[in-house]
VOPAGU-2260 file (C-alpha; in pm, 1 decimal, decimal comma):
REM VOPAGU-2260
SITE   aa  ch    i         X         Y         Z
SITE  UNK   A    0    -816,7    2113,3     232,0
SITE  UNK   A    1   -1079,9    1833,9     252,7
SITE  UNK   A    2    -909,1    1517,9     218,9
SITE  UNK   A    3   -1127,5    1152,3     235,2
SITE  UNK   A    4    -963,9     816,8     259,4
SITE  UNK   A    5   -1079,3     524,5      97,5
SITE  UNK   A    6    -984,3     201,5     299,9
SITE  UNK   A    7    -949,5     309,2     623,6
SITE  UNK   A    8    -892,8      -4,6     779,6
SITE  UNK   A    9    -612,6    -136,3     627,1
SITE  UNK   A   10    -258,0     -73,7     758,5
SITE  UNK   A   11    -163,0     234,4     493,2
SITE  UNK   A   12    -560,1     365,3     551,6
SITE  UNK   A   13    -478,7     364,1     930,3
SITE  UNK   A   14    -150,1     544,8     917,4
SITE  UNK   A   15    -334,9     809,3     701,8
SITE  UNK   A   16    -572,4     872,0     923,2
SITE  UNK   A   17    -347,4     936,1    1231,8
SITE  UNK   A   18    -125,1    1137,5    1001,2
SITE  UNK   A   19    -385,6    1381,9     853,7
SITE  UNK   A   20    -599,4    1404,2    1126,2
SITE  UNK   A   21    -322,6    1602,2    1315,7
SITE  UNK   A   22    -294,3    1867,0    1069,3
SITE  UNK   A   23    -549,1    2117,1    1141,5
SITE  UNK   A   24    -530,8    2267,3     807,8
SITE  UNK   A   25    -672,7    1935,4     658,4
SITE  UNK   A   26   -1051,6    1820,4     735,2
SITE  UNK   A   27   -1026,0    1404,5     763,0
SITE  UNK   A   28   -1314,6    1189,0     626,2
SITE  UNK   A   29   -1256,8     854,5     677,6
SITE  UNK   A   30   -1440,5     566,2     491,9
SITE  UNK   A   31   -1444,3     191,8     542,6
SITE  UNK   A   32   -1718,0     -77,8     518,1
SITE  UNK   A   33   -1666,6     -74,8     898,6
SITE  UNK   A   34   -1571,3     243,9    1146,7
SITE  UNK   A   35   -1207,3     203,3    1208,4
SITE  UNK   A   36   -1049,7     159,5    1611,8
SITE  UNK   A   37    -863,4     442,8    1711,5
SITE  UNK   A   38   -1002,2     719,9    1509,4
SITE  UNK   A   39    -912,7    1066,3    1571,1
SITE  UNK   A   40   -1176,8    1285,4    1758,0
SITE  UNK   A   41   -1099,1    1542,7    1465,9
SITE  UNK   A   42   -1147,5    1291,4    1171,0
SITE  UNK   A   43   -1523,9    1217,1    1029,0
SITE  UNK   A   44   -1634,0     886,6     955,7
SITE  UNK   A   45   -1864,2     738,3     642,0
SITE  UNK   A   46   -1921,9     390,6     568,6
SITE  UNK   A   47   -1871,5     302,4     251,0
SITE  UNK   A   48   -1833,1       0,8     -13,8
SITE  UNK   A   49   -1640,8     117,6    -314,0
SITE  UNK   A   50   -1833,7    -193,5    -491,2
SITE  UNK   A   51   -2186,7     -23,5    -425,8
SITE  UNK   A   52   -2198,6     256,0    -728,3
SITE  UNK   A   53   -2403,6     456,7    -604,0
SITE  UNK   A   54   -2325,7     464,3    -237,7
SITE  UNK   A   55   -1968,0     568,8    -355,4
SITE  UNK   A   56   -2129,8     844,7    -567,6
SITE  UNK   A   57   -2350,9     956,1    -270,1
SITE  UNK   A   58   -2016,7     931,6     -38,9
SITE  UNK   A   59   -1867,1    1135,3    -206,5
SITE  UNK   A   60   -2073,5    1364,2    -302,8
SITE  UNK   A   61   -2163,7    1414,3      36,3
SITE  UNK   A   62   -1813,1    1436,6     170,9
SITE  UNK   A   63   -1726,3    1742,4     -75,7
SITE  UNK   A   64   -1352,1    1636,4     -59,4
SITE  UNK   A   65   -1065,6    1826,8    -258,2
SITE  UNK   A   66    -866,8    1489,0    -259,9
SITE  UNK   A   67    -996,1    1150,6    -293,0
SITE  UNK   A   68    -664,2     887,1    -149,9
SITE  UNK   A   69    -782,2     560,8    -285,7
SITE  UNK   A   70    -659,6     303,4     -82,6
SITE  UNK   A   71    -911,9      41,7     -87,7
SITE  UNK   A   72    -807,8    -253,1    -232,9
SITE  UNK   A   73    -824,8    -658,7    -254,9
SITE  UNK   A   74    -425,4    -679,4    -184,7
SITE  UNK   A   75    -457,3   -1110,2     -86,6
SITE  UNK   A   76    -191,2   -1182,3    -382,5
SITE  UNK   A   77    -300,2   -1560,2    -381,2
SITE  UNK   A   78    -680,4   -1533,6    -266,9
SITE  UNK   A   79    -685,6   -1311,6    -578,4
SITE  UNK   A   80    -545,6   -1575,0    -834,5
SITE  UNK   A   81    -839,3   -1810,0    -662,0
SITE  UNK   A   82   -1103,8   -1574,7    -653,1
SITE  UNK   A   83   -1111,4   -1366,3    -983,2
SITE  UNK   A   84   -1443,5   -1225,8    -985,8
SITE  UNK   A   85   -1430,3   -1107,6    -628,7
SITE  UNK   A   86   -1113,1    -917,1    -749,6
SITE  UNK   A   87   -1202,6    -765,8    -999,7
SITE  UNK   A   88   -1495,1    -616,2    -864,9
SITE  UNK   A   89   -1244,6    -460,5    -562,2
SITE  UNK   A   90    -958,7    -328,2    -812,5
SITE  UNK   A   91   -1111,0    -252,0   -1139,4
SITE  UNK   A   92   -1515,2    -174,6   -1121,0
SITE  UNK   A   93   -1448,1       4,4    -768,0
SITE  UNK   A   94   -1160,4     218,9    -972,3
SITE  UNK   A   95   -1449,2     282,8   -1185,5
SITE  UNK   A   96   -1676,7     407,4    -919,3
SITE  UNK   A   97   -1400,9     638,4    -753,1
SITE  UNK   A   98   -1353,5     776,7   -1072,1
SITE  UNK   A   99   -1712,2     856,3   -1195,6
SITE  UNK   A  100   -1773,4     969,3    -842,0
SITE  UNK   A  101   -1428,9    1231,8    -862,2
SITE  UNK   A  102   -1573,3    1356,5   -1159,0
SITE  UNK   A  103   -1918,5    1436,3   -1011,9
SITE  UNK   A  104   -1731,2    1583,3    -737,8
SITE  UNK   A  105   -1435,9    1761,2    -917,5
SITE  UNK   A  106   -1221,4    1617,6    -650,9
SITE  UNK   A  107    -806,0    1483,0    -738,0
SITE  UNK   A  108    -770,2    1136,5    -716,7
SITE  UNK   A  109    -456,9     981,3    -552,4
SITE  UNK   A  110    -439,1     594,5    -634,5
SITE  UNK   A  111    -242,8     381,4    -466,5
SITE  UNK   A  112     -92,3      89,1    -686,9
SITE  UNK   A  113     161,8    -150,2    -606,9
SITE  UNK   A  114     507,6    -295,4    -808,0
SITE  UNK   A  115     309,8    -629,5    -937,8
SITE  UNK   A  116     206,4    -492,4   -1210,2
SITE  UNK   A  117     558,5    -570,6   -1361,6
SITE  UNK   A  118     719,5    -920,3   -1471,9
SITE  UNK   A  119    1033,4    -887,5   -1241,8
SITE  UNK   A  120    1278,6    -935,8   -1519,0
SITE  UNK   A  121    1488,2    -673,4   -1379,1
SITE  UNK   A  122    1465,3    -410,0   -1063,4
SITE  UNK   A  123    1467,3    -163,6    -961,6
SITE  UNK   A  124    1197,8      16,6   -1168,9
SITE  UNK   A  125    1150,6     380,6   -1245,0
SITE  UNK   A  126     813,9     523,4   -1366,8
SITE  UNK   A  127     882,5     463,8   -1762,2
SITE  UNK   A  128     911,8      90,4   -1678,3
SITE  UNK   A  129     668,9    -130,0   -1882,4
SITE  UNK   A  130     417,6    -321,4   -1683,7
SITE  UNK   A  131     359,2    -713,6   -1743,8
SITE  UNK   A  132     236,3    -852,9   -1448,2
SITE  UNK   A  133     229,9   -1214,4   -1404,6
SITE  UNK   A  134     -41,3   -1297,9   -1157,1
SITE  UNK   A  135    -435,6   -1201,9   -1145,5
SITE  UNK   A  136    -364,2    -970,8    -878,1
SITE  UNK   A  137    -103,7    -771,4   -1107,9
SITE  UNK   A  138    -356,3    -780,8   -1370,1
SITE  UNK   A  139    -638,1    -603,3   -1192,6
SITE  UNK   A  140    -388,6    -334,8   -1070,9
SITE  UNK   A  141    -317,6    -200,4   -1382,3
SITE  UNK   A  142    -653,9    -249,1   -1507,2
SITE  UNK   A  143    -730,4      -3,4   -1241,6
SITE  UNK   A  144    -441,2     200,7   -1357,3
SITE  UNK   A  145    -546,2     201,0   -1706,5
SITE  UNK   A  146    -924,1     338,3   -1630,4
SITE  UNK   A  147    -763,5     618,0   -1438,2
SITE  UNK   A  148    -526,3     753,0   -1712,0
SITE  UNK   A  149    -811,8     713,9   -1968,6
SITE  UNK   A  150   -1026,5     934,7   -1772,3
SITE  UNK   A  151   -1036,3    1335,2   -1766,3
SITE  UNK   A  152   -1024,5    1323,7   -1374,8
SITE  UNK   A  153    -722,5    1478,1   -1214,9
SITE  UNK   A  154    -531,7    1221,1   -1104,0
SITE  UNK   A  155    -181,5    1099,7    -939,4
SITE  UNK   A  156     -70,6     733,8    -927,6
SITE  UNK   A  157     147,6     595,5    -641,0
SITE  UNK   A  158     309,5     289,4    -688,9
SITE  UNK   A  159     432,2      70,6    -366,3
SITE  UNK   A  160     639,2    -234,4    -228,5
SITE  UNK   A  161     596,0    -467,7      13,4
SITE  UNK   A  162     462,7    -220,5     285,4
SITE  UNK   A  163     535,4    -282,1     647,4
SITE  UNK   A  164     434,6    -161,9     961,2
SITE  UNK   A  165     174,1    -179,6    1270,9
SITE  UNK   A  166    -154,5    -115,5    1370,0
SITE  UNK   A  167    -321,7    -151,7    1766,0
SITE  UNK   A  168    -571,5    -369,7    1544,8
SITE  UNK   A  169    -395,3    -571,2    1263,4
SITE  UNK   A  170    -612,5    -759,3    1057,6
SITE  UNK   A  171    -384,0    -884,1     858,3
SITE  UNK   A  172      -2,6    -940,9     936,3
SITE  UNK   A  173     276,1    -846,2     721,3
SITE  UNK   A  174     691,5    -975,4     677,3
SITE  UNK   A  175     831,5    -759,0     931,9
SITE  UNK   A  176     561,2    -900,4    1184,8
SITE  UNK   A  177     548,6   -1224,3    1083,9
SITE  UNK   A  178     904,1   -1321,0    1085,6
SITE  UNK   A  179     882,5   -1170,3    1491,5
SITE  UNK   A  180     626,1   -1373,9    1618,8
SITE  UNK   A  181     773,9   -1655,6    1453,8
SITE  UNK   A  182    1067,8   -1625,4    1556,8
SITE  UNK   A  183     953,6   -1499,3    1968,5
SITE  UNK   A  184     775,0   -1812,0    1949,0
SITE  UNK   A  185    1096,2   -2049,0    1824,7
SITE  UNK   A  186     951,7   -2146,9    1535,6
SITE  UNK   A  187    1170,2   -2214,2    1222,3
SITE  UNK   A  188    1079,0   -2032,7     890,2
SITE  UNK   A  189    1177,5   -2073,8     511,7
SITE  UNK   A  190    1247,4   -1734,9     406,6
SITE  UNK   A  191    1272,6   -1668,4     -11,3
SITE  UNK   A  192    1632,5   -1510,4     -82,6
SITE  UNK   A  193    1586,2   -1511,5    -478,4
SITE  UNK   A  194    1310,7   -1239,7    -500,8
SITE  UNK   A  195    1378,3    -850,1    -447,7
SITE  UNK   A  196    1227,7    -599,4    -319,6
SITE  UNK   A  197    1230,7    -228,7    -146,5
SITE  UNK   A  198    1018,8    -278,6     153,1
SITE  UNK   A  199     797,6       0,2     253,5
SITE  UNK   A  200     723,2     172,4     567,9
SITE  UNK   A  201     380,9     229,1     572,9
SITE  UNK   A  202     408,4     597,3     780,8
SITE  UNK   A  203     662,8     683,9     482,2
SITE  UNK   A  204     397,6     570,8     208,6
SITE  UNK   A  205     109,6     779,1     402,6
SITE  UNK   A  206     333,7    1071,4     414,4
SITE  UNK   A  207     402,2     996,9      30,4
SITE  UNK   A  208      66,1    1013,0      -9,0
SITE  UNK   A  209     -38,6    1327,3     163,6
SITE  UNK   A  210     211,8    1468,1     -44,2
SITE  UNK   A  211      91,7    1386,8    -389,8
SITE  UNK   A  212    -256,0    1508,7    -253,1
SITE  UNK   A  213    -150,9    1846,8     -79,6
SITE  UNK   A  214       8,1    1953,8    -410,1
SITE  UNK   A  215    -250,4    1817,2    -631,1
SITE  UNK   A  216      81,9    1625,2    -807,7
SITE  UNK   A  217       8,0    1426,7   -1128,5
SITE  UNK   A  218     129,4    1145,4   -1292,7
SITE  UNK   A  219     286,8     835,5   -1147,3
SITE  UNK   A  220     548,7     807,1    -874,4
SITE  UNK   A  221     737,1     542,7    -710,2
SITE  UNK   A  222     721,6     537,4    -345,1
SITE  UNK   A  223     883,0     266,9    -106,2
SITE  UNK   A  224    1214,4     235,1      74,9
SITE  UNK   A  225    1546,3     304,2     -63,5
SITE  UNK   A  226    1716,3     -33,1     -34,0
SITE  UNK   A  227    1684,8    -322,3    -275,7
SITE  UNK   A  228    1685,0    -672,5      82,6
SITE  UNK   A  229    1491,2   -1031,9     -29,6
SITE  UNK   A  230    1281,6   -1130,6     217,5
SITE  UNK   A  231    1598,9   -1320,0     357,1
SITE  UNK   A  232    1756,0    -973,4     422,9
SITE  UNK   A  233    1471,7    -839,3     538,9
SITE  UNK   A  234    1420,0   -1169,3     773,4
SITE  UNK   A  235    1801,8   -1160,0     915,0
SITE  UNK   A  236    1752,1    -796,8     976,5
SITE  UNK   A  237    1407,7    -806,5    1166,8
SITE  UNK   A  238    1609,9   -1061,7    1375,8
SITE  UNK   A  239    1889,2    -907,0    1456,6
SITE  UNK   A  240    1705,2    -566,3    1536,2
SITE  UNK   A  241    1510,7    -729,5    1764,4
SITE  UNK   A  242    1786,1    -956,6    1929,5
SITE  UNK   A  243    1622,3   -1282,0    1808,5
SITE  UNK   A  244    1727,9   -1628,6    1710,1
SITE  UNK   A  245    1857,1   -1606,4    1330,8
SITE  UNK   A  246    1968,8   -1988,5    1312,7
SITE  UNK   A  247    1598,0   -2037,5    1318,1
SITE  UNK   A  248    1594,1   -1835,9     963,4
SITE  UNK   A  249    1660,5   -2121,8     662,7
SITE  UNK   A  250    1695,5   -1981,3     313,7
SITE  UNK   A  251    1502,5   -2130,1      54,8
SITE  UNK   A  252    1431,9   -2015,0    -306,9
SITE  UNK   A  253    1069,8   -1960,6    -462,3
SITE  UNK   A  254    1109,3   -2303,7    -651,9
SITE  UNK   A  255    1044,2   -2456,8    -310,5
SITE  UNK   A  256     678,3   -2280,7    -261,6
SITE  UNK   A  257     383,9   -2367,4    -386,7
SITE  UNK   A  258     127,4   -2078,6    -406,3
SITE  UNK   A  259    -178,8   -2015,8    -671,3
SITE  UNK   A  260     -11,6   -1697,2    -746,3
SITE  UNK   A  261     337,5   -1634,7    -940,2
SITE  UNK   A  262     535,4   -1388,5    -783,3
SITE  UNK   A  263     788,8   -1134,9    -963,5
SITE  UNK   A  264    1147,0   -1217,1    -912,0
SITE  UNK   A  265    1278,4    -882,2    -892,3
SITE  UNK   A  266    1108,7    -540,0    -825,2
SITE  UNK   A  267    1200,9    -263,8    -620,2
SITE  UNK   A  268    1165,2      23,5    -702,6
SITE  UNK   A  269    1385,1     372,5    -788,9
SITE  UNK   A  270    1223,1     754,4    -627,1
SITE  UNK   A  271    1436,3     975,6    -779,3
SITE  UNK   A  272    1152,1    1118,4    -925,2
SITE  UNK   A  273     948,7    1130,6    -565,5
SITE  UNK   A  274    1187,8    1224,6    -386,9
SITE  UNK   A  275    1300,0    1550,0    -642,8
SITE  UNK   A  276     904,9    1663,3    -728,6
SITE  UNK   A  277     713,6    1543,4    -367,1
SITE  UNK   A  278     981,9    1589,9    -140,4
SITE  UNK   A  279     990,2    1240,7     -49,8
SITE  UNK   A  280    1231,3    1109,5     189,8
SITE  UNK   A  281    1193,1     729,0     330,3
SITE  UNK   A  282    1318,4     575,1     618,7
SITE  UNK   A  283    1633,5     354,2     651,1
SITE  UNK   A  284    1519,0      -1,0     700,2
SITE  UNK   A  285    1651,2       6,0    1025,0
SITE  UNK   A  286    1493,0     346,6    1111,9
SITE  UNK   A  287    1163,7     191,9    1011,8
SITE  UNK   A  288    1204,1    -121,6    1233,0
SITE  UNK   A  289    1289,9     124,9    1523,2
SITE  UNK   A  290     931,2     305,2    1479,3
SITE  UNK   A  291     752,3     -39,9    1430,4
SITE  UNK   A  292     924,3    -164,4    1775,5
SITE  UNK   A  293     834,4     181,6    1964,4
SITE  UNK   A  294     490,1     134,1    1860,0
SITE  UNK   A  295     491,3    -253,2    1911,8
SITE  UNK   A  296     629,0    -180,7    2299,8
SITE  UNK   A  297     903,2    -443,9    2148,0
């Protein structure tokens, strides 16, 4: 099976990578605006800009993949409140492009989509639940969504949480890491406890995804962790795994922030439906934050 990853670069695109380019039944092209670190001698790499039309067309067209995993995305909740245009070019016209170029290249599409597009009235959500997002960010994610199920590609439609995880070459941080180096460094932190959540492992959200493409699965799941933890609970947790000082964790609720970009109260998410058609099975928490420190050399 010819598999090529969109978004290569980011944390889930990374973890993809590493993950398919050790099965030797699947050929691994790889595709960023810039050639990954770390790439697997076994994995082929194509630079590409899912904004450029016809460089995604020629991509792909070129790459002759089975599977498409779409994981490119503007994910900056707040920078995309601030800069709409710049969005929506990301997660709506590049949807667009994947699409057209999918169809050109009879090729299943699995897109990766995230738990903002819902209000956060109530969690956790199963696949019937209605979305309503309530920032920009939310909005362009389900406009992405939207395109897909109008079109007559083959498609699947993963959903996500608040990933976590590592990379040798983070660009961008994330909870789990955050609240560490804060805290290794004794600084204080204000840490929402009225939002939910079930935070991700981003190895267990690559292996949903290989799943969904290796049996060509369609429809929408829900993949992320099992347990509903606020960022509090995830906080107190990352400390106490990693034997650091919790008194330097203060509550506080989302009242207290100021941000461009509304967040959801309560998400989460329920994969009874992943878990019983992909085969899905998540880490614990805990299990996750053991991987993270093995490949963080604590």
């Amino acid at each position: 099976m010819r598999i090529l990853i969109t978004g290569a670069n980011g944390l889930l695109g990374y973890k993809l990578v590493q993950l398919l380019g050790s099965k030797p039944d699947v050929t691994t092209i790889a595709t960023a605006r810039k050639k990954p670190a770390d790439l697997p001698t076994a994995v082929q790499f194509l630079e590409l800009d899912i904004t450029n039309q016809q460089q995604t067309s020629e991509v792909i067209a070129a790459a002759k993949p089975d599977v498409v995993i779409h994981t490119a995305a503007m994910t900056q909740v707040d920078q995309c409140e601030t800069e709409r245009d710049k969005c929506w070019l990301t997660n709506v016209t590049g949807v667009g492009h994947i699409i057209e170029a999918c169809s050109q290249a009879n090729a299943h599409l699995v897109h990766v989509s995230t738990d903002f597009i819902f209000d956060g009235t109530y969690g956790p959500l199963d696949e019937t639940a209605v979305p309503n997002p309530v920032n920009f960010y939310g909005e362009s994610k389900l406009a992405g969504e939207k395109l897909i199920q109008q079109s007559k590609i083959s498609w699947a439609i993963l959903r996500t949480v608040l990933v976590y995880g590592v990379t040798p070459d983070m660009s961008r941080s994330n909870i789990v890491l955050w609240v560490k180096k804060s805290l290794e460094e004794g600084k204080t932190i204000n840490v929402v406890n009225d939002q939910w959540r079930t935070p991700t492992l981003a190895e267990d959200l690559a292996v949903g995804c290989f799943l969904a493409a290796s049996q060509k699965a369609k429809g929408i799941f829900h993949i992320s962790g099992s347990e509903m933890m606020t960022p509090f609970d995830i906080a107190m947790a990352t400390a106490n795994f990693f034997k650091l000082n919790v008194s330097l964790i203060k509550p506080a609720d989302s009242s207290t922030f100021t941000q461009p970009a509304r967040r959801p109260p309560k998400t989460g998410f329920i994969i009874t439906k992943a878990q019983a058609e992909l085969g899905y099975k998540p880490h614990t928490f805990t299990e996750g934050l053991a991987l993270l420190a093995a490949q963080a050399g604590r």
